[in-house]
N, C-alpha and C positions, 0 to 999 in steps of 0.2 A: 270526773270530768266536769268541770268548768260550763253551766250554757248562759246564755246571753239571749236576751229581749229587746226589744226597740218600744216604747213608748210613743204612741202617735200623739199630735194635738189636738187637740177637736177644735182647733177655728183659730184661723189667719186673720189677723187684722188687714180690713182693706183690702182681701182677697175674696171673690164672690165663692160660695159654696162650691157652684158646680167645677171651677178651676180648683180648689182644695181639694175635693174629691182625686180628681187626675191625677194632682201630685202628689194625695198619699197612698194612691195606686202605686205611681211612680217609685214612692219611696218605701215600701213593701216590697216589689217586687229586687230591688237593691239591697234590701235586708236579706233577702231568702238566699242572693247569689254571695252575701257576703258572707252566711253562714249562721247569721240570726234564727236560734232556735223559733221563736214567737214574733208577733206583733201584738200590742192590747193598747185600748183605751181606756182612759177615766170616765167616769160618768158624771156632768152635771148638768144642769140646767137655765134656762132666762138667764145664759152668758149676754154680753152685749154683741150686736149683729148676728150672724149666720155661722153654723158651729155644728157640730157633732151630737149628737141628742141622744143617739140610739144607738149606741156601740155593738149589739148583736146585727141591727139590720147593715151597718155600711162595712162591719166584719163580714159578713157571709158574701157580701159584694167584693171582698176582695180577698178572701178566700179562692173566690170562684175563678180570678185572677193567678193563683198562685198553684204548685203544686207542692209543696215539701212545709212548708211554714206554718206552725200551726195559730192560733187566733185565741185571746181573750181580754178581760178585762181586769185593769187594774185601777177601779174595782168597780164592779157594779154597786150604788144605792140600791142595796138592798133591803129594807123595809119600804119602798117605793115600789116594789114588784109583785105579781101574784106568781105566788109557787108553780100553780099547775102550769101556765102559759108559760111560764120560765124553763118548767121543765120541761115540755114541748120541742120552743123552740131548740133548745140546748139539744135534745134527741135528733131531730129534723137538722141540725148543723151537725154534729157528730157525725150522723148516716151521709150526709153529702158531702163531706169532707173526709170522711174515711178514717174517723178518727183525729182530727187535728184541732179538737174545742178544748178549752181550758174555762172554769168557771169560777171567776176570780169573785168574791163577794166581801163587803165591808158595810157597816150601820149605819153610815152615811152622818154627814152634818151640818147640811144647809138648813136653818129656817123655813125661808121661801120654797125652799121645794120641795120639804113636807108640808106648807100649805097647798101646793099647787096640787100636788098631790092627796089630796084628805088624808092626811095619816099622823098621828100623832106624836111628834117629835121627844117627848118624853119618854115613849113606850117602843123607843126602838129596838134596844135590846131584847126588851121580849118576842119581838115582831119578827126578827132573825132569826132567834130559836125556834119560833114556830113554823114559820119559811123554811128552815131545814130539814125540821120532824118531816111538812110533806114533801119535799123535794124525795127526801129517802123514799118515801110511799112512792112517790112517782115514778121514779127511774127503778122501784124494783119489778112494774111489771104483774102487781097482783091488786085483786080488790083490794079498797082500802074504807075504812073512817078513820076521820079526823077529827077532833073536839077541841077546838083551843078559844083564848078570850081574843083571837083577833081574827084565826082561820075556821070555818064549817068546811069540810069538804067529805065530799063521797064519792066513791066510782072507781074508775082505774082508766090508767095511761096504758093501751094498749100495742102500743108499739114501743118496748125496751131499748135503750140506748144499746149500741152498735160497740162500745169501748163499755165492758162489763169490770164492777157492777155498774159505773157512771163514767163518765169522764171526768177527769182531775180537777178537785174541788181548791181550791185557794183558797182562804179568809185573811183580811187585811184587820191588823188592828194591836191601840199600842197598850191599852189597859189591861188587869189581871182577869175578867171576863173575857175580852176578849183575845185575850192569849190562852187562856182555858177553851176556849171555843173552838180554837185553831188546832191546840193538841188533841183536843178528844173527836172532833168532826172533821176537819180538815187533810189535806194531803199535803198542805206546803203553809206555813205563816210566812206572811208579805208587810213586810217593814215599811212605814210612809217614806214620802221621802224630805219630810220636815224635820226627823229625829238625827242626830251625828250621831257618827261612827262608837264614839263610847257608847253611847245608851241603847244602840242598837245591837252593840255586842251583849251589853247586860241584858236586854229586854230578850233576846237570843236563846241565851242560860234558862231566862224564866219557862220559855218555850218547852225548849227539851226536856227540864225538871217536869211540867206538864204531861208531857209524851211519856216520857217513863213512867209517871205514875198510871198513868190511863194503858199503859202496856203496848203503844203505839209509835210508828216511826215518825222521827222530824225530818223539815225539810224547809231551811230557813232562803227567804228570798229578799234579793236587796231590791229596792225598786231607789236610782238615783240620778239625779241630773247629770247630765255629762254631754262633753266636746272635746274633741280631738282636734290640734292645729298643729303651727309650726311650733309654739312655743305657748306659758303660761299667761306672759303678756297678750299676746296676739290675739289668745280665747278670750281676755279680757276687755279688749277691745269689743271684735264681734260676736260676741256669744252672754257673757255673762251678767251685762245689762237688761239682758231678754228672760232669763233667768230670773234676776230681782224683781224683775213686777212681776213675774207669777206668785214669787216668794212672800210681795210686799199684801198679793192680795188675801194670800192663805193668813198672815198676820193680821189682815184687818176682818177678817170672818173668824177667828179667833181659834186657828187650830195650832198655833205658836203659845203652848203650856209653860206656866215657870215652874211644876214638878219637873220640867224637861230642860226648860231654857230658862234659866236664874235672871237672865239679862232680860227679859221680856219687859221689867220693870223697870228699865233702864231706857226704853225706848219710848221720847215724848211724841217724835215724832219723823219725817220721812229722813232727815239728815241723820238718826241716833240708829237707822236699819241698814248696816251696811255691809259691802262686800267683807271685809277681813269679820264682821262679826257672826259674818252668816255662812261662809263657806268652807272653813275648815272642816270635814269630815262629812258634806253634805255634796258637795261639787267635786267632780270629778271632771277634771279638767285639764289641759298641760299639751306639751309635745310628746308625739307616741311612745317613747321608752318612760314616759313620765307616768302616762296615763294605766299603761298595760301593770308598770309594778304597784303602785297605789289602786287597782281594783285588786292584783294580786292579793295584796296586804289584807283589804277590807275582806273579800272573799275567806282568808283563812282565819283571822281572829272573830268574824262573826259563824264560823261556819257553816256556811252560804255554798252551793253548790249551783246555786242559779245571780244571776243579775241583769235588771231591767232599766234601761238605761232609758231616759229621755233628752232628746237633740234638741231638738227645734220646740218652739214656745210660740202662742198666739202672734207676735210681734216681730220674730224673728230667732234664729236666722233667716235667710232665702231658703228658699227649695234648692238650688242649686248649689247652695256651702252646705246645706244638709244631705245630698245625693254624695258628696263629696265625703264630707265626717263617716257617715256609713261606709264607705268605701277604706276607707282609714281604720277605723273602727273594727274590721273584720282582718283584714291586714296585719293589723299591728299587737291587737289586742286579744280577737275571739280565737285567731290560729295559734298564736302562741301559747293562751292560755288553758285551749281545748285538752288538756293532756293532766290539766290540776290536779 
């Protein structure tokens, strides 16, 4: 069976915080009726204006909203976090939610906010693994020591998570580290959603080859842009313009690889970053018979039993064409597909 995610934004251009909030109240609680298995955020940081920060705090706030949907992220900066407090909260939302926490984690790649954060951006990798040694310590519930070159920890987490032995671990990541990491730690690897469809199906392969040797199940997740309209045109009109400048800014923070994209060298500048060079197998987009058989497709040649879909982008759409696409979205796509 086929499930489906909603990807929030964390910040509306020109929209004040507390009105954001509302509407992604609003458009949570439209996901859960459409049949949206999750909602999850990304995590960044000194976005410009008013935005989304703390993906576990404004999760649990709409959590408390919801009753069936469950909550995570795609993906936590994860070497920006401490273990123990991680693994707290993540218990304390698990136990009040009754189970509905997903705990999406990736090495993160901003600069700036491993400085803002004192942490060493070179030594992320290892920051992760050790991040996970005590997370395990923590959600099992017994004394522990820890000895690592970035974590000292001693004691124990006293109150064991509610969803035994943890609740469901994600790792996002597109390297052979970290797709080793995914298969040996993880419950699902989480695809960006900068890579197309071929490399995601190869990176996929890498995956499971991983799982098998470590003796363990896969469980591939697509995490992709996407809109549903009248037609391919129509989303190009309003949808895939809003798209591009998320797109344009992941390429100017340099997470656009020519191991991955050949053409990256080809781009001088904002006219050489375009729709036809950047959408094939990354946008999912069209009128609804368009859209449901092109997730179909991606679903089985990557296979992918999960897909995380994001609507709406800082800039736009509206709240109101995004109440709308979810509505659409669940209709045309999550019901028919539910049965994959």
């Amino acid at each position: 069976m086929a499930r489906f995610g909603l990807v929030c934004p964390i910040q509306a251009r020109d929209v004040p915080l507390d009105r954001l909030l509302r509407e992604l109240a609003a458009e949570v609680q439209a996901a859960e009726r459409a049949g949206f298995d999750a909602f999850f955020f990304p995590e960044f940081h000194q976005s410009r204006g008013a935005s989304v920060v703390s993906p576990m705090t404004v999760g649990a706030w709409l959590l408390a909203r919801t009753e069936r949907i469950r909550m995570g992220a795609l993906v936590l900066a994860a070497p920006l976090h401490d273990p123990v407090r991680l693994a707290e909260e993540t218990i304390m939302l698990d136990w009040a939610s009754a189970g509905r926490v997903i705990i999406g984690l990736g090495s993160a790649h901003v600069p700036q906010d491993f400085a803002l954060y004192g942490r060493p951006r070179q030594a992320r990798q290892t920051i992760i693994d050790e991040l996970l040694d005590v997370l395990e310590r923590c959600f099992a519930g017994a004394p522990f020591d820890y000895h690592g070159a970035f974590f000292e920890r001693s004691g124990q987490i006293t109150t064991p998570p509610m969803t035994l032995p943890r609740p469901p671990l994600w790792i996002g990541a597109h390297g052979p580290r970290g797709l080793r990491r995914a298969a040996e730690r993880a419950d699902a690897w989480v695809c960006d959603p900068q890579r197309d469809i071929d490399h995601v199906e190869a990176l996929a392969d890498r995956y499971r080859e991983a799982a098998a040797q470590a003796g363990r199940p896969a469980e591939v997740v697509l995490f992709r842009e996407a809109w549903i309209g009248d037609s391919a045109a129509q989303c190009e009109s309003v949808w895939t313009p809003h798209a591009m400048k998320v797109h344009r800014l992941y390429y100017n923070v340099g997470v656009y690889l020519p191991e991955f994209e050949p053409w990256v060298a080809e781009v001088a500048d904002r006219a050489d970053f375009t729709l036809e060079r950047l959408a094939p197998g990354r946008f999912l987009y069209g009128a609804p018979d368009e859209v449901r058989e092109t997730a179909r497709d991606w679903l089985t040649r990557t296979g992918a039993g999960y897909m995380a879909v994001r609507l709406r982008h800082p800039t736009g759409p509206s709240h109101d064409d995004t109440l709308a696409a979810i509505a659409r979205f669940g209709e045309h796509v999550i019901e028919p597909l539910s049965t994959l």
